[in-house]
N, C-alpha and C positions, 0 to 999 in steps of 0.2 A: 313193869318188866314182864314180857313174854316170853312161856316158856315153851321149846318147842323140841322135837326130839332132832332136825334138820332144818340148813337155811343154803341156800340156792343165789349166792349173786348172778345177777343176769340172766334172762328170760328171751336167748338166743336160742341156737340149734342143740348146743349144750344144755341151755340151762331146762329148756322144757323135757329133752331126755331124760335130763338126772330127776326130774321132779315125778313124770313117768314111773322109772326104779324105783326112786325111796319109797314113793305111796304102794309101789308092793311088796316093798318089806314091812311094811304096816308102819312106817315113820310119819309121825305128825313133821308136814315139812311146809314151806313157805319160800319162796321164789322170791326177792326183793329186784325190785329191776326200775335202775335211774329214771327207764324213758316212758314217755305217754303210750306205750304198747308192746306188746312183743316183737320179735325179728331181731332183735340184737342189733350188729352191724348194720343189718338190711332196714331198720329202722332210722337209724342215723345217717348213713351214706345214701340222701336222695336226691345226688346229683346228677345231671346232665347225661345219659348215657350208662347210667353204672349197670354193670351186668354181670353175672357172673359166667368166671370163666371155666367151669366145668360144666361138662353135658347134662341137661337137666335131669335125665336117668339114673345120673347118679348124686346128682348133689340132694340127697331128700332121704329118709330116713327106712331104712329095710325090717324093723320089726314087727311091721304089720302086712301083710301081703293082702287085707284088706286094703288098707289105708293107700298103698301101691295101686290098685287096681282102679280105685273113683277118682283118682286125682289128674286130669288132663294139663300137660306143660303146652304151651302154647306154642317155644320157639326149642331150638339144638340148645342154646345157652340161654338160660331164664336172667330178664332182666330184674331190676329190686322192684319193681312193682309186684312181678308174679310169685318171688322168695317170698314175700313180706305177705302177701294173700296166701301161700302154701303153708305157711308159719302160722296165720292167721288160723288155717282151716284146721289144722291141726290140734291147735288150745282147744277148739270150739270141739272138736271131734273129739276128743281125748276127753272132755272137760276138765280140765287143766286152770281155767281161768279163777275160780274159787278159791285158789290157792296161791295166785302170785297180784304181788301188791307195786303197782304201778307208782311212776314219780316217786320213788323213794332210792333216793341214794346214797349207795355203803360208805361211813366213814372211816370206823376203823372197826376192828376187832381184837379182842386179849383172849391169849387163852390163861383161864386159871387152873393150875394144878394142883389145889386142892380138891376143887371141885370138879375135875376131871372133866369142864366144858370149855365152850367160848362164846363171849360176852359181846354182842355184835349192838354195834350203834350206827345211828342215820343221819341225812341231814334235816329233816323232819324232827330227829330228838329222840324217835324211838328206840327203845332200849329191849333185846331177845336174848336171851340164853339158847344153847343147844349145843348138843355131845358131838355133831358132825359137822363141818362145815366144808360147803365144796363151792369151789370158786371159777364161775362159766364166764367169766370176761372175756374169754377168747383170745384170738394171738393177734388181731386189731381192731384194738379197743381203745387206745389214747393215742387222739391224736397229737400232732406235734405242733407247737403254739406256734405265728407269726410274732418273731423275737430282733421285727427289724425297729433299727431307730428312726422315729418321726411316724412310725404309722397312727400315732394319735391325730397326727396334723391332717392326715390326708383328706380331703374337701369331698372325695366322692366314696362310692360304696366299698365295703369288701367283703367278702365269704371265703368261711373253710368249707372243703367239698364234702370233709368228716360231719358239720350239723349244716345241714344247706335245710334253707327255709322249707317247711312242706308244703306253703302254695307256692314252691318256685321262684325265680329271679328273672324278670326281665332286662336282657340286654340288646334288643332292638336298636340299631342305629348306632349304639353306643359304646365305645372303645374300651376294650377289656386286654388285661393281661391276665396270664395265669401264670402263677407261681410254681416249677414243679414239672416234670417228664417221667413220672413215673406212670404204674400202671391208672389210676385217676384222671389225671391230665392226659393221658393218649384216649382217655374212654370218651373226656370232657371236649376235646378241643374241637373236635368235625363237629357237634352238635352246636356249640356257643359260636361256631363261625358261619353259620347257616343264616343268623340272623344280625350278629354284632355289625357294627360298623367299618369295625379292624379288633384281630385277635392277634396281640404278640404273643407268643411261649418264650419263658424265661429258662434256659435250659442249664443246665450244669452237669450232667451226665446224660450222655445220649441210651437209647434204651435199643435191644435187639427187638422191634414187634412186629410177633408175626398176625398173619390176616389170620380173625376169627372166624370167618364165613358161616357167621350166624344167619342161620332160614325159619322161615315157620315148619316145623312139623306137619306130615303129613295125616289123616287119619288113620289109613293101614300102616302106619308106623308106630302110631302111638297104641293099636292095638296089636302090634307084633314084638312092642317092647312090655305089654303087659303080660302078655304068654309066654313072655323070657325072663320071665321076673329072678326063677332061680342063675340061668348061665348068668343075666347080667351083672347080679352080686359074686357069682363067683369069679367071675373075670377082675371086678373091679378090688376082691378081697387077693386077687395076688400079682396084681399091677402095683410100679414102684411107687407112683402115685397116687393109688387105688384112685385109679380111672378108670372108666371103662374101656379101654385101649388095649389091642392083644400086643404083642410084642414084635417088631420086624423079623424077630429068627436071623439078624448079620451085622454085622460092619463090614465096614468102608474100606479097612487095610487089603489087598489084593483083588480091590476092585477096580478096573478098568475106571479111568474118567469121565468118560461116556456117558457109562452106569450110573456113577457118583453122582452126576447131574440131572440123571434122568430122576432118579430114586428119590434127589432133595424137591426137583423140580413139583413131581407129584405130591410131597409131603406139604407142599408149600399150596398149593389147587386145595389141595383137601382141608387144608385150614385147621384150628386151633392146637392144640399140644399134640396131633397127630404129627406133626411136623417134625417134632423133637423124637416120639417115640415110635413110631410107623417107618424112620428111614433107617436110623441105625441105632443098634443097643447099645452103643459103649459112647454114645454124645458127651454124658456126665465126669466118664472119668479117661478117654482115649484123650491127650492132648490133639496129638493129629486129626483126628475125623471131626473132634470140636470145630477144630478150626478152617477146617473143611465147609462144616455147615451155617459157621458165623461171615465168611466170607462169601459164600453165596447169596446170603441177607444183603451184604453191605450193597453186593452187583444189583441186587432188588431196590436200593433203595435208592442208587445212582441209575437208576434205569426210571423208576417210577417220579423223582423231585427234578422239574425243570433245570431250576438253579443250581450249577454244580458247586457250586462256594459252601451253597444250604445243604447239600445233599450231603458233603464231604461231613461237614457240621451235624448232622444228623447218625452219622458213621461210628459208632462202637469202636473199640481198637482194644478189649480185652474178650476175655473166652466166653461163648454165650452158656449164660444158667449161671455167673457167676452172680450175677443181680437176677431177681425174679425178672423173667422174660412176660409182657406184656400182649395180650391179645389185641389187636383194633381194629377198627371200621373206617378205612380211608385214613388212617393220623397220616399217612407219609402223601397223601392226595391233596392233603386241605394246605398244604406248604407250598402246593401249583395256584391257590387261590391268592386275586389280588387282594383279599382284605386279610391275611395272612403274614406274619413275621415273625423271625426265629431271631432271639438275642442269645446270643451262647457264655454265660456270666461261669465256667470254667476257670479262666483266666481273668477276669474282673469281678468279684463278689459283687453281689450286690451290697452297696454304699448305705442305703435308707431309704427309709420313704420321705416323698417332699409331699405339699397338700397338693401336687399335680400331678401325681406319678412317684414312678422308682428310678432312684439315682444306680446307675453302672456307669463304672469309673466316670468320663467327662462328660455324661452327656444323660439325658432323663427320657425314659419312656415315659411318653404322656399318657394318660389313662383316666376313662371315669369310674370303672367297675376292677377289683382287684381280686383273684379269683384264688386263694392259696391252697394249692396241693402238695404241702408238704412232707405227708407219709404218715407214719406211728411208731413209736415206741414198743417195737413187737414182741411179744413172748413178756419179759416181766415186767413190762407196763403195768397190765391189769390191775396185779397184785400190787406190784411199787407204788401204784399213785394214793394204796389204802395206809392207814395207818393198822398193820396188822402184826401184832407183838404174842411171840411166843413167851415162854416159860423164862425166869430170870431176865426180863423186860429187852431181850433181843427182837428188833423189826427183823423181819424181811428184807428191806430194804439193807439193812445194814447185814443180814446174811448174803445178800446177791451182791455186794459192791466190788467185790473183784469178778462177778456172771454170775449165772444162773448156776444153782445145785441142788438138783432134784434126784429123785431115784419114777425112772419109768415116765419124767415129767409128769406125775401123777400127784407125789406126796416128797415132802421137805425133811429134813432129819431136823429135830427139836421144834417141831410144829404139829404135835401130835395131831390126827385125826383131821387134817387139814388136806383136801383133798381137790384137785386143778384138773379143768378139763384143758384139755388144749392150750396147759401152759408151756412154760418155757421147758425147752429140751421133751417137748412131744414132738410127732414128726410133724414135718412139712409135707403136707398131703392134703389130695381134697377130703376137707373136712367132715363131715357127715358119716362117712363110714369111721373115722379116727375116734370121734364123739362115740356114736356107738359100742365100741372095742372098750374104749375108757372106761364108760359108763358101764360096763356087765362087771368090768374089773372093780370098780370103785363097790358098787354092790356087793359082789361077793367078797371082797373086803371086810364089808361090813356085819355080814354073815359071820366071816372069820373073830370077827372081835366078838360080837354074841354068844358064838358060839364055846370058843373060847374060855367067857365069864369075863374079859379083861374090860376094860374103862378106854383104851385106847390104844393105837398103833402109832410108828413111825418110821421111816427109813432105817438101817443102821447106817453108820458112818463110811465103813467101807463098802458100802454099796452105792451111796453117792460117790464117792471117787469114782468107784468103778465104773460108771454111768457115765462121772465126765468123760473118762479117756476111752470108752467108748463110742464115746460120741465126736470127739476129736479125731479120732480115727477115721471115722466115714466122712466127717468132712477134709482130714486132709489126702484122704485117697479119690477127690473129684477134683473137679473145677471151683468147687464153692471156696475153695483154700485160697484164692484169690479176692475175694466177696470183699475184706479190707480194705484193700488196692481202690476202691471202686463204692465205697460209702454203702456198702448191700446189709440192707436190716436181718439179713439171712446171720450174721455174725454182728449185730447191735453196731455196726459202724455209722450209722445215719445219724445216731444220737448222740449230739455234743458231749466227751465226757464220759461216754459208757464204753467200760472196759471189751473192748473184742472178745469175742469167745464164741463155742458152741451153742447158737439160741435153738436151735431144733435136731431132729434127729435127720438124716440122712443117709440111716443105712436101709429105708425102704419100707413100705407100708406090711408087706405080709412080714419083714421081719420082724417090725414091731410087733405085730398080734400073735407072731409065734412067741417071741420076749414076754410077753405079758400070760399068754397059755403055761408057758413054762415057772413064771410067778404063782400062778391060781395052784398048776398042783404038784406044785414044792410047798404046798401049806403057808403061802408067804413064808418063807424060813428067810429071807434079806431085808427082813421088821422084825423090830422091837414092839410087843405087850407086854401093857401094864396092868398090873393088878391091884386092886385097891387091898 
């Protein structure tokens, strides 16, 4: 048994920040992390194309203005290659790496309340104690299994795009489907049909995506974004998405139509989430102007797909941002190519696999390579898939069964000292500045229980309530109030079985930070310490 004062699941963007903090509150801590390296997600997703879709200026970590300054991003949106080496250069800089223990993955945890810790085990066998525990799984982290019948049978290959091989898949020549349209499958498909023989998409919810117009950076750019180091974070610390994005300053109501089209049209040239937040402020929660700028997509995509049958087939018919809106590189181009085809299994599930392919209703796509993109289990995945038992032998699991209930998505009521970066009911934002915010809170936290003399903290009771129907509010005052309609993991509908509900916050990135300031100096007064 190893005893430690902290332990760190995941050795993501999260988990190397929290490991950062603790070691300078003087915590003996230890990172345990499933995969052969750091990166987290960007470790595991090293499919075809994956990129991310925030500006590399901002998706990277702002405590060091050192660390800021030597780190050169290569393109606007850094693919997993250059995450995964930024992540890399980081551990190595920080010296971080002494401290986090590779191929080991969490099984479960207990807390015991006598001994006011929790008792963490592996698949390995390893057995830790420690008074803290913080959980950096991230908001996708478990993927969603292939749960069709007969895929044992099937004769040729298959891959999730969540563990894709790290020397890659060949499909030269060779007839592939992908499973999935979501943002994965729009990154995956231009890339695997460049070389496949034929690529079907199997679709079942069409996606709004808009062009990323991802480019390489220029050199005076990248030294004109390093002498902007402070406006950038301030911009991006009170964007809705803490993006670096300034605000349009209008909407759409009493604007000429002209204008309207002028205004989407440019939004649409400039490329990525500029589209959404550069034309009008109120996309999120105006029905009107929503719909205004979903239906300017649709003319984009009946403009751009030869085949109007496929085009129509490709067409949305609910509000955009009700599903996470996808960025891509030609997805609505590669459907003009002839080794290209869309099956639209909306109205035919897919039947099973046969060992020649996938049955939809009467008839079988044929296929050697089977590509499945079928999502994650977001927000309380992480946590869910552990066997992690509070105080009078309640999981987790069995406290989230009717959703998530968190206080600040940070900490759980009757899971003392249990502390979530980017779990469920934190916000939906780019993540890197959300982590950071977290992590100062979680720290000073921890300060607080020290300082205090107490053994541990936890939510109160009526601050979780308060939390949910907080957080029910901002999603029923947008478009996301739809996200059920529409199987959107933004409210857990993708997962067979998982109650709908609030999975993140959605009343905006600087509101959250200001929610969280106003925790720090209220003395946490919305927790419970214990004292021994």
């Amino acid at each position: 048994m190893k005893q430690l004062d902290a332990i760190v699941i995941g050795a993501g963007f999260g988990g190397l920040r929290a490991l950062l903090e603790l070691r300078g509150l003087g915590l003996e801590t230890k990172v345990l992390e499933a995969g052969g390296g750091v990166g987290g997600t960007w470790y595991w997703n090293r499919y075809p194309g994956a990129r991310s879709d925030s500006e590399a200026w901002s998706y990277c970590y702002s405590f060091s203005r050192e660390l800021w300054n030597e780190w050169d991003w290569p393109d606007r949106l850094p693919g997993q290659s250059d995450v995964l080496a930024y992540l890399d250069h980081v551990a190595d800089r920080m010296d971080l790496r002494k401290d986090i223990v590779l191929e080991t993955r969490v099984t479960r945890a207990e807390y015991r309340e006598r001994q006011a810790d929790w008792q963490v085990e592996t698949d390995l066998g390893d057995r830790y104690r420690c008074r803290y525990l913080v959980s950096a799984g991230g908001i996708l982290s478990v993927p969603i299994q292939p749960a069709f019948d007969g895929l044992d049978t099937f004769e040729g290959d298959w891959y999730m795009t969540s563990r894709w091989p790290a020397g890659g898949v060949d499909v030269a020549g060779r007839r592939v489907a992908i499973v999935g349209s979501g943002a994965t499958a729009v990154q995956v498909l231009p890339i695997v049909a460049k070389t496949a023989g034929h690529v079907t998409l199997l679709q079942r919810t069409p996606n709004y995506v808009i062009p990323a117009r991802n480019r390489p950076l220029e050199d005076g750019e990248r030294e004109a974004l390093k002498a902007g180091f402070e406006e950038v974070w301030r911009e991006v610390r009170n964007q809705v998405f803490a993006l670096p994005i300034p605000p349009a300053n209008r909407v759409a109501d009493g604007l000429p139509p002209g204008e309207i089209e002028r205004i989407l049209e440019r939004g649409w040239e400039r490329g990525g989430f500029q589209f959404i937040f550069e034309t009008f402020d109120d996309l999120l929660v105006n029905e009107r102007s929503n719909a205004l700028a979903a239906e300017f997509i649709r003319k984009k995509i009946r403009t751009i797909v030869v085949d109007p049958a496929v085009a129509e087939a490709l067409c949305p018919r609910y509000p955009l941002m009700a599903k996470r809106p996808p960025l891509g590189t030609e997805y609505y181009e590669s459907f003009n190519r002839d080794n290209v085809s869309l099956v639209d299994v909306s109205g035919s599930p897919i039947g099973g696999i046969t060992p020649t392919g996938i049955r939809v209703a009467d008839r079988t796509v044929d296929c050697d390579v089977i590509v499945f993109a079928l999502g994650f289990d977001a927000g309380t995945g992480a946590l869910s898939a552990l066997e992690v038992t509070g105080p009078g032998g309640v999981t987790i699991r069995d406290k989230w069964r009717e959703g998530p209930r968190t206080h600040l998505g940070i900490m759980v009521d009757g899971f003392p000292n249990l502390f979530m970066i980017s779990g469920p009911q934190s916000p939906f934002a780019n993540i890197p500045p959300v982590v950071e915010n977290s992590v100062d809170w979680i720290g000073k936290a921890i300060l607080a229980i020290r300082e205090k003399r107490a053994v541990s903290m936890e939510p109160k009771e009526e601050s979780v309530a308060g939390w949910a129907a907080l957080l029910k509010q901002y999603v029923d005052a947008t478009v996301i109030r739809h996200g059920s309609d529409v199987r959107s993991w933004f409210v857990g509908a993708n997962v067979e079985g998982k109650p709908t509900s609030a999975q993140f916050h959605f009343g905006g990135a600087a509101t959250y930070f200001a929610q969280l300031e106003q925790s720090m100096e209220s003395g946490f007064d919305e927790f419970r310490f214990r004292y021994r």
